[in-house]
Structures are given as structure tokens and as C-alpha cells.
C-alpha beads as a LAMMPS data file, in Angstrom:
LAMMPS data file: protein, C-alpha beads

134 atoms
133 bonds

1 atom types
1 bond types

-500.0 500.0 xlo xhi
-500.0 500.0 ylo yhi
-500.0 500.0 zlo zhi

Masses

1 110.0

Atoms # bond

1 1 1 141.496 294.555 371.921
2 1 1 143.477 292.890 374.331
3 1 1 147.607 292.514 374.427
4 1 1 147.120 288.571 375.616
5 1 1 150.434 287.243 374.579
6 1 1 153.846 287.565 376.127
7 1 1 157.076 287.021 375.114
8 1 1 158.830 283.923 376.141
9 1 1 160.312 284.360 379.808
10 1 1 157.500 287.224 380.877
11 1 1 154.630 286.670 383.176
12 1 1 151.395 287.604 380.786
13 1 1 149.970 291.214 381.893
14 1 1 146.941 291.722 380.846
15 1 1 147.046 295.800 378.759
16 1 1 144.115 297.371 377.824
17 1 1 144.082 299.352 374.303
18 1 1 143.016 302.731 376.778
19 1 1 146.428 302.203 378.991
20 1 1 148.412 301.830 376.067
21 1 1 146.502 305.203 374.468
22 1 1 147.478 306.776 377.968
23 1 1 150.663 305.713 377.637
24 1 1 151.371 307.144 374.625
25 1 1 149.282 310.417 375.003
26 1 1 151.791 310.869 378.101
27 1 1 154.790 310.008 375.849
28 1 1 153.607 312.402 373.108
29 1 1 152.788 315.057 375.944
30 1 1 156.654 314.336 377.574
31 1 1 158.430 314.706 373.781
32 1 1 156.238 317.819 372.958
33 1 1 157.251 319.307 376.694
34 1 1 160.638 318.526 375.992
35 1 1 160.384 320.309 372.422
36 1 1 159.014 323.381 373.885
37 1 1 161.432 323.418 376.648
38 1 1 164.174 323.384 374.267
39 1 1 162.828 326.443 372.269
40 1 1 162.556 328.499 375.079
41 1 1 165.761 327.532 375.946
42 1 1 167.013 328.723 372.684
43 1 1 164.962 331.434 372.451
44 1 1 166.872 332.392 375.795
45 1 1 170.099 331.243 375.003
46 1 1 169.647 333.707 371.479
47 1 1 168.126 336.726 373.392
48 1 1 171.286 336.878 375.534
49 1 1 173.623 335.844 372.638
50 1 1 172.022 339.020 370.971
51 1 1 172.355 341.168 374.486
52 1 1 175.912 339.815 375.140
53 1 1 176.898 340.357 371.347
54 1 1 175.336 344.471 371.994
55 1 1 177.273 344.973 375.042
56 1 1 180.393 343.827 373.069
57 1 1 179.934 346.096 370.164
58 1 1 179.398 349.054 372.741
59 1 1 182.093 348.065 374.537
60 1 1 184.134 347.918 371.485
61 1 1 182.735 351.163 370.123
62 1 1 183.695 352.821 374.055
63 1 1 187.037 351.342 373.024
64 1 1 188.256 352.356 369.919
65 1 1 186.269 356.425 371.034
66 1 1 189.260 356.286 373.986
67 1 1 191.476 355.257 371.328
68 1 1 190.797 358.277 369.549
69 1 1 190.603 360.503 372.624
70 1 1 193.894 359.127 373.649
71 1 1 195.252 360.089 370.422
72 1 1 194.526 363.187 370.651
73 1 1 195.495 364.318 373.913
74 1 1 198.623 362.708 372.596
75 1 1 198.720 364.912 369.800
76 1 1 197.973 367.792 372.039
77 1 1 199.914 366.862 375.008
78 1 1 203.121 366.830 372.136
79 1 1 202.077 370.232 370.515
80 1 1 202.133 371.517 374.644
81 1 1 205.812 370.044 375.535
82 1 1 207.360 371.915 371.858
83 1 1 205.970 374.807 372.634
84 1 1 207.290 374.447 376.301
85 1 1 210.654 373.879 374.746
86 1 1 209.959 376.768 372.454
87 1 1 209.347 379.181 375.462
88 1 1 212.275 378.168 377.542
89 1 1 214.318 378.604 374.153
90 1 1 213.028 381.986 373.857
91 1 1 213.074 382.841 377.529
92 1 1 217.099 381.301 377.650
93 1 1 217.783 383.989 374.411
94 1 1 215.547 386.760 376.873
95 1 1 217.728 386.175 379.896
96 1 1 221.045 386.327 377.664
97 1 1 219.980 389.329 376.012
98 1 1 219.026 391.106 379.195
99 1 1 222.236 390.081 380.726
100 1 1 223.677 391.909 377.502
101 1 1 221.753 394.540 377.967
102 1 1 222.466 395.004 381.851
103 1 1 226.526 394.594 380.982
104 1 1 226.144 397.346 378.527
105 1 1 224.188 400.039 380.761
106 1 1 226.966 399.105 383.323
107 1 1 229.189 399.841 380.541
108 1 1 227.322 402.974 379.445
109 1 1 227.187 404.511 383.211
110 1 1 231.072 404.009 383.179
111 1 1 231.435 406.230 380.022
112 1 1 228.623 407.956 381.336
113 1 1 230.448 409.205 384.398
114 1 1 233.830 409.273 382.590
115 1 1 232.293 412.191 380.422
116 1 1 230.845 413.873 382.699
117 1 1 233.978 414.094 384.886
118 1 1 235.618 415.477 381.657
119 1 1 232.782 417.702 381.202
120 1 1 233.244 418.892 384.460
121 1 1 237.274 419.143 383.884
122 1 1 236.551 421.411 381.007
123 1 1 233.836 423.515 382.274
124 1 1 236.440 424.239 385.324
125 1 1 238.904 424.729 382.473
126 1 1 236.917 426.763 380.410
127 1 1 235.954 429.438 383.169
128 1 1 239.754 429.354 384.414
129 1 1 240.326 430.336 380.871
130 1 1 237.153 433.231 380.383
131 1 1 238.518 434.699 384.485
132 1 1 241.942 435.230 382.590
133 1 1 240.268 437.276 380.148
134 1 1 238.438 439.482 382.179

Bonds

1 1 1 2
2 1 2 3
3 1 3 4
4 1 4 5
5 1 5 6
6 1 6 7
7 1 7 8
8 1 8 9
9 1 9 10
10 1 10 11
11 1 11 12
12 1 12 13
13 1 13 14
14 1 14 15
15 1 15 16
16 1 16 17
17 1 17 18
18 1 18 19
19 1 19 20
20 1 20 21
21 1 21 22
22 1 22 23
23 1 23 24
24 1 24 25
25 1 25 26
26 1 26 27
27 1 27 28
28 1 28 29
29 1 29 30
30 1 30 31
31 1 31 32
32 1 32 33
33 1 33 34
34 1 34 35
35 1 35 36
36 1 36 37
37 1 37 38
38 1 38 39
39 1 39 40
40 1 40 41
41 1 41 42
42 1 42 43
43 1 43 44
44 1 44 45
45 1 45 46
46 1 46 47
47 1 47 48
48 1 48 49
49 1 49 50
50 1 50 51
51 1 51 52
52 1 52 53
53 1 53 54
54 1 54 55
55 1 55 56
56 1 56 57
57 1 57 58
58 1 58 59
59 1 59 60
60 1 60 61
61 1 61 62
62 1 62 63
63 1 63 64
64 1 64 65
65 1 65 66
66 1 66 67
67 1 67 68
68 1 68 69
69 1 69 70
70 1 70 71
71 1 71 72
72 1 72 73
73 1 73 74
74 1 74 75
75 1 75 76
76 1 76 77
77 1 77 78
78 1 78 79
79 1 79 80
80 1 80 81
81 1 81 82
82 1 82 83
83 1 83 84
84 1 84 85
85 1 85 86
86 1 86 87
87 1 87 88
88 1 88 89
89 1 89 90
90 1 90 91
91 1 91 92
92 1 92 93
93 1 93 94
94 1 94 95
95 1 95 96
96 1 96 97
97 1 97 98
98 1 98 99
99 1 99 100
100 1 100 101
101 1 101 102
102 1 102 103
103 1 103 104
104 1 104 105
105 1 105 106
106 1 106 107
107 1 107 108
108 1 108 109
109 1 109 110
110 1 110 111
111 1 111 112
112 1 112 113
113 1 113 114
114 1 114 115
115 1 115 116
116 1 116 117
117 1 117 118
118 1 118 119
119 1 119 120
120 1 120 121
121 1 121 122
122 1 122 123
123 1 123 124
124 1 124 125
125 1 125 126
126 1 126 127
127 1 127 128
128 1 128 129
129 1 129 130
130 1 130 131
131 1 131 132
132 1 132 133
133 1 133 134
């Protein structure tokens, strides 16, 4: 079968049925290359969605593990500067006390010496006294 008549305004081509087959075999072939281009380019665009989507969640898992970590050196890094303060308390009421401790030896030497000028006083006293008797 022959395509013989034209519309008005167009030269008349002659078709044959096999062009027209070709034709649309190639049109077929083009949609159906399209098709499958378009799935694989899904497929691909969903494989990274999937890989982009995994990198996020480890990323976000990474995250929120530091936010935790850095909690807890917080929590640590607190407990450290108390018990900082703590020791410098404590070695403030050591350094008064040993200052207290270092007035009253001074102290105690004074007496120390006072009595044992007296003790000597007496002793000289006391064998002044003992020659008189003999």
C-alpha cells in the first residue's frame, strides 16, 4: 500500500508501507532508549540519594557522639577546676596554719630560753645557797 495522496499545498511523495514501518520501529527504538535512559538515571540519581542520605546519618551520628564527648569532658573538666579550688582552699588554711604554727615555736623558743635563763638563775642560786651550808 501506497501513501498517494497529499494534503492540499504539499508536493505528493511517494511513502512506502516499509519506510513508514522503519520509521516507526526507529521511533519506538528512540522512546524505549529514552525510557531506559531515564531509569538508569533514576536508578543513579536513588543510589546516591541512598549514599548521600548514609553519609548524613553518619555524619549526624559523629555529631551528636562529640556532643556527648564534649559533655563530658565538660563535666569532668568542672569536677577538675572545684577540686582545684578545693586544694588551694585547703593549701590557703595549710599555709595559715603553718604560719601559726611557726609564730608559736618562735613564741615557745622565747619562753623556752626565758626558763632556762631562770633555770640557770636558780641553779646558781641554789648552789650559792648549799656553799653557805657547808
Amino acid at each position: 500500500m501506497r501513501l498517494t495522496s497529499a494534503p492540499p499545498g504539499y508536493e505528493r511523495e511517494r511513502m512506502s508501507t516499509a519506510l513508514v514501518i522503519v520509521i516507526v520501529i526507529a521511533a519506538i527504538v528512540l522512546v524505549l532508549a529514552a525510557v531506559a535512559f531515564l531509569r538508569r538515571r533514576a536508578a543513579k540519581r536513588e543510589v546516591e540519594r541512598r549514599r548521600l542520605a548514609g553519609e548524613a546519618t553518619a555524619h549526624r551520628d559523629q555529631a551528636e557522639s562529640n556532643v556527648s564527648r564534649a559533655r563530658d569532658l565538660g563535666r569532668e573538666a568542672e569536677l577538675h577546676r572545684r577540686q582545684a579550688q578545693e586544694h588551694q582552699v585547703a593549701a590557703q588554711q595549710h599555709a595559715d596554719a603553718a604560719e601559726e604554727h611557726t609564730e608559736r615555736a618562735t613564741a615557745l623558743d622565747r619562753k623556752v630560753q626565758t626558763a632556762g635563763k631562770a633555770a640557770a638563775f636558780h641553779d646558781e642560786k641554789a648552789a650559792e645557797r648549799e656553799q653557805k651550808l657547808s
